[in-house]
C-alpha positions in Angstrom: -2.7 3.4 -42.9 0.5 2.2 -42.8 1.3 -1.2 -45.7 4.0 -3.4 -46.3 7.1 -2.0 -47.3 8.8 -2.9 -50.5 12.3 -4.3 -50.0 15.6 -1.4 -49.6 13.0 1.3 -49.0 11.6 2.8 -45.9 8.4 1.9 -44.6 5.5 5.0 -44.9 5.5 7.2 -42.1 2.4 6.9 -39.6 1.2 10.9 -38.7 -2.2 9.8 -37.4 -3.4 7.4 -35.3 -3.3 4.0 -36.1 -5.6 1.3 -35.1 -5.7 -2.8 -35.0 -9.1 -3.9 -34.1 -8.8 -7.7 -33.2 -11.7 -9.8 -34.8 -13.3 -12.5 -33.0 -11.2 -15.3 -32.0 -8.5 -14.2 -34.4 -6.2 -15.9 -32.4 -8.0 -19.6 -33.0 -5.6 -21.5 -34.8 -1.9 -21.6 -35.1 -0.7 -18.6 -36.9 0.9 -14.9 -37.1 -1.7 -11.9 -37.7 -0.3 -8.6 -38.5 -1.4 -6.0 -36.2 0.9 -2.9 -37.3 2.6 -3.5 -40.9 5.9 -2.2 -41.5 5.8 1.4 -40.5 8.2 4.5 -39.3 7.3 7.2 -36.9 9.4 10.2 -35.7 11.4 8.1 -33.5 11.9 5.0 -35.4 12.6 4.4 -39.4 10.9 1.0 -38.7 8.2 -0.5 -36.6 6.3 -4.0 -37.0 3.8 -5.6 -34.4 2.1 -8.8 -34.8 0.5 -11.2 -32.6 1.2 -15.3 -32.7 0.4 -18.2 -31.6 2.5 -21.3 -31.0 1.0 -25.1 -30.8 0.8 -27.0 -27.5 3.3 -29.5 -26.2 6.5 -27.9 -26.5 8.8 -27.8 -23.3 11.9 -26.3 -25.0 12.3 -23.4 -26.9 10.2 -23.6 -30.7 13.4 -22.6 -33.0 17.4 -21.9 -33.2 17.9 -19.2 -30.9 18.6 -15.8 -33.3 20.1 -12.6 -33.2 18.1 -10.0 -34.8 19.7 -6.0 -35.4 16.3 -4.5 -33.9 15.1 -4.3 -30.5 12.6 -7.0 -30.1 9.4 -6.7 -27.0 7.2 -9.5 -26.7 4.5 -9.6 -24.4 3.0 -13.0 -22.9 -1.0 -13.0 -23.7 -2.2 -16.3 -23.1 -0.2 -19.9 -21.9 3.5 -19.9 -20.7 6.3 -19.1 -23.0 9.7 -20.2 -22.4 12.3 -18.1 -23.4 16.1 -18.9 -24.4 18.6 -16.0 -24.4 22.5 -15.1 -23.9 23.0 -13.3 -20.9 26.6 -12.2 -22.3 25.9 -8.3 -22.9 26.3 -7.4 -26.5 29.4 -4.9 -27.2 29.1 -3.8 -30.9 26.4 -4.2 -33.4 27.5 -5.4 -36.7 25.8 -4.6 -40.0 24.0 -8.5 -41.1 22.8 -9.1 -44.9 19.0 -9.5 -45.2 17.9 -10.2 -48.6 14.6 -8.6 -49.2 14.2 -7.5 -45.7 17.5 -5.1 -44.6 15.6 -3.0 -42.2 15.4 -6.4 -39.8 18.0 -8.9 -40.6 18.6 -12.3 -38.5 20.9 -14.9 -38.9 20.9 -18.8 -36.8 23.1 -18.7 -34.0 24.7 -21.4 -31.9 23.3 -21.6 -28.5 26.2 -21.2 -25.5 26.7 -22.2 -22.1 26.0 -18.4 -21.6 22.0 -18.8 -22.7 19.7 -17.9 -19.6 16.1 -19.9 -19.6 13.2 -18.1 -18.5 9.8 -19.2 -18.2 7.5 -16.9 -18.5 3.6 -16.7 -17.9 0.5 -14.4 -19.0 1.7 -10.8 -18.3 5.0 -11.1 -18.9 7.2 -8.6 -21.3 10.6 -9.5 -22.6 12.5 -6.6 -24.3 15.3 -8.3 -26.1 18.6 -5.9 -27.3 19.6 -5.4 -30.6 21.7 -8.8 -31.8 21.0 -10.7 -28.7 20.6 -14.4 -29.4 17.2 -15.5 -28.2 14.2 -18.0 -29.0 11.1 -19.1 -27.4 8.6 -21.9 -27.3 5.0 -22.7 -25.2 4.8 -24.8 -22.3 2.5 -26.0 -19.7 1.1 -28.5 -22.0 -1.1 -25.5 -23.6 -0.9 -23.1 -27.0 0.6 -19.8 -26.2 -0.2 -16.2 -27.3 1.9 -13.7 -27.6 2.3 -9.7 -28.7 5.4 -8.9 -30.5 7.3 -5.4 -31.7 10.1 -5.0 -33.5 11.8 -1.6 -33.8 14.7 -0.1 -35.7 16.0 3.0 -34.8 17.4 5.9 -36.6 21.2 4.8 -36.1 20.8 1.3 -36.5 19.1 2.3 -39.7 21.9 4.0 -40.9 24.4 1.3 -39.8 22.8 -1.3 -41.9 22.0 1.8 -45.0 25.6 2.6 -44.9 27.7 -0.7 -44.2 29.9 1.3 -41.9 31.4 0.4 -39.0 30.1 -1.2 -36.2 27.8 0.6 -34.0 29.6 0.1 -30.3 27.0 -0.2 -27.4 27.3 2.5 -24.7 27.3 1.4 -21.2 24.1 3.1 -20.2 22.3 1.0 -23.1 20.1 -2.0 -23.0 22.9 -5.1 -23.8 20.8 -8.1 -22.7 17.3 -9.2 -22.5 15.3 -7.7 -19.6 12.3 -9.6 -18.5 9.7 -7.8 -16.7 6.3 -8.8 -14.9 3.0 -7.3 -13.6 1.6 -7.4 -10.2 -0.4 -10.0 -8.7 -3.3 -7.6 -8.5 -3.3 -6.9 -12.3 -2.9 -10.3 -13.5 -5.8 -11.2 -11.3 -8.1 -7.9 -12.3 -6.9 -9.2 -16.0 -8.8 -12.3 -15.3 -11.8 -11.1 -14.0 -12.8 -8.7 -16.2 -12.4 -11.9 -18.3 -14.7 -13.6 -16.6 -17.2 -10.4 -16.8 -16.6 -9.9 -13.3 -17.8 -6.2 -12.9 -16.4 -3.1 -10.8 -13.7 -5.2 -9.8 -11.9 -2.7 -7.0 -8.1 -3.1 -6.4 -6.2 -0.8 -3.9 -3.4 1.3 -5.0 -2.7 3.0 -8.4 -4.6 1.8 -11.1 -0.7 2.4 -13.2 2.4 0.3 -12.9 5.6 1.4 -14.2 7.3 -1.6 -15.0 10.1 -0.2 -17.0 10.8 3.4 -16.1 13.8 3.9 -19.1 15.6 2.0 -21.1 18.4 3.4 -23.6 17.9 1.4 -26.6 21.2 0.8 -29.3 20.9 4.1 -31.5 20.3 6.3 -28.2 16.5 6.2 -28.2 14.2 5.2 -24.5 11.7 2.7 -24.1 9.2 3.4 -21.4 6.5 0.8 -20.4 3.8 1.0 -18.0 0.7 -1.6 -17.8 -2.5 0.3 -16.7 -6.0 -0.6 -14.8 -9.1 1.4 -15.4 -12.4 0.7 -13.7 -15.5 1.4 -16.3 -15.7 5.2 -16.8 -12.8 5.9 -15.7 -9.6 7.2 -18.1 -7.7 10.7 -18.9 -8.7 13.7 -20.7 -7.0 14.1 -24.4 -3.8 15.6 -24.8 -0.6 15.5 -27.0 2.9 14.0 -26.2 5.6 14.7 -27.7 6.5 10.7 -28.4 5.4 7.9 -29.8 3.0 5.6 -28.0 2.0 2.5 -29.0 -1.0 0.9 -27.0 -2.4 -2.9 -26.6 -5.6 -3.8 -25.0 -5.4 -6.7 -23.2 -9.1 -7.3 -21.3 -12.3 -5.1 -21.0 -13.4 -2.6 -23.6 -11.8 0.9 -23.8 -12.6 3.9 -26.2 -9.1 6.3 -27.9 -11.1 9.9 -27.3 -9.9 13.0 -29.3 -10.2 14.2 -32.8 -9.9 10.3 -33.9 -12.4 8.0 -31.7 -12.0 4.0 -31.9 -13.1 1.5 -29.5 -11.1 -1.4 -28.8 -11.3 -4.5 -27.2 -8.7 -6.9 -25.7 -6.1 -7.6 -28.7 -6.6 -4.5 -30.2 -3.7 -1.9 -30.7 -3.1 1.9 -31.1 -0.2 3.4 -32.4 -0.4 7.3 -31.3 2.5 9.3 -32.9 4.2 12.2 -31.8 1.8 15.7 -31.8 -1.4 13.6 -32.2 -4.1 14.3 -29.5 -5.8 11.4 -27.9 -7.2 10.4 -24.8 -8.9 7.4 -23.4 -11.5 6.3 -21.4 -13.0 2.8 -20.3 -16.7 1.8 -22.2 -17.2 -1.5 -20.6 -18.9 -2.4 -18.0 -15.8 -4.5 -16.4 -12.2 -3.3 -15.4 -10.2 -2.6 -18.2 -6.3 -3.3 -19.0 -3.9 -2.4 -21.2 -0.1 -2.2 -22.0 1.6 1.3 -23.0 5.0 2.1 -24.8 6.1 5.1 -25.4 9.1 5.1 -27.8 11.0 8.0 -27.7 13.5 9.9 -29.8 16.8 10.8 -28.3 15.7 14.6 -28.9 12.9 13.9 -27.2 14.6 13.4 -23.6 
């Protein structure tokens, strides 16, 4: 299993499959819970996922907006988050000191008449660019929950390794912050299964794309794709050749293959490249979850 990784050094590399079973009501109180330690994988020299949850009674962004040199996805679990961001693409990425923590260095930014306010509820993902100023904070007079991945990839790693020169953003890359949401069909289905409504039918696919490729700073693509899976249903094992990391969100579903977990909502998988898995849904209600596959450039 993947642990912490001491400061200036790589985090161990995952080969097998990783798992984050959420415990009971881990999300009770006003706090951060680790779900994937500082890791690498074939695509990424670092990789962090945790889960928080902010107090009630904010209606403006929680902290200084930042800018961060990793790609940061966040995913809205519970409440209404309101997020803060420049909507000025970013050109060049510039090499940041991080004492203690170089593979993910922020600093406090100034917020401009350029920031873009988005509120965003349950089912929401943001996917914020490397060194794009941003914050967020819970709204709706309620706490918020919220999934959260940070990733580093091999040329960003360098770039902060080496102290060279800046690492200029191609046109074709993610400069901004995108902001993506799920169907009305799957938010609902998300809620009944919840409720312990059971065989909940939906027409159409039971898979949404909602972000087909994105081109992150040191070349590598994020795909995304939220999926619905009535009980019993799922897909035979096989192997990618990518990364895929994979967050449970309602219902009760089983990682099938030479490594078998159950997980239930809150509960994560991190797949790496050449490991066989497959999945089906043990629950007696609908099933949802969340899947990223993070791919090399080589990989493409």
């Amino acid at each position: 299993a993947p642990s912490p990784d001491p400061p200036g050094r790589t985090p161990p590399q995952v080969t097998d499959p990783f798992f984050f079973v959420s415990p009971p009501h881990f999300a009770a109180k006003d706090s951060t819970h680790a779900a994937l330690p500082a890791s690498s994988t074939s695509a990424f020299p670092y990789l962090e996922a945790h889960f928080s949850r902010l107090p009630s009674g904010l209606t403006t962004p929680a902290q200084t907006p930042q800018a961060h040199v990793d790609e940061e996805l966040i995913i809205v679990l519970n409440g209404s988050l309101r997020f803060a961001f420049s909507s000025t693409p970013t050109k060049r990425i510039t090499p940041m000191d991080a004492p203690g923590r170089p593979e993910i260095p922020e600093i406090p930014v100034t917020p401009t008449s350029t920031s873009t306010i988005h509120d965003a509820p349950r089912g929401t993902v943001a996917l914020h660019s490397a060194q794009n100023n941003h914050s967020l904070g819970a709204i709706d007079g309620g706490p918020a929950v919220y999934f959260c991945v940070r990733m580093v990839g091999a040329r960003l790693a360098d770039l902060l390794a080496t102290r060279h020169e800046p690492l200029e953003v191609q046109p074709d890359h993610l400069v901004s912050t995108r902001i993506l949401t799920p169907s009305a069909r799957l938010l609902l289905t998300w809620q009944a299964a919840e409720g312990g409504a059971t065989h909940t039918r939906v027409p159409g696919r039971g898979r949404e794309d909602l972000l087909d490729s994105a081109v992150l700073a040191g070349g590598e693509r994020l795909h995304i794709h939220a999926t619905l899976t009535q009980p019993g249903g799922g897909y035979a094992p096989h192997t990618d050749t990518y990364d895929v990391l994979l967050l449970t969100v309602a219902g009760s579903i089983e990682i099938t293959g030479p490594r078998q977990q159950r997980l239930g909502p809150y509960s994560l998988a991190l797949l790496p490249a050449g490991s066989t898995h497959g999945l089906r849904n043990v629950g007696i209600t609908p099933s949802v979850h969340y899947a990223f596959e993070l791919r090399a450039p080589a990989h493409d």
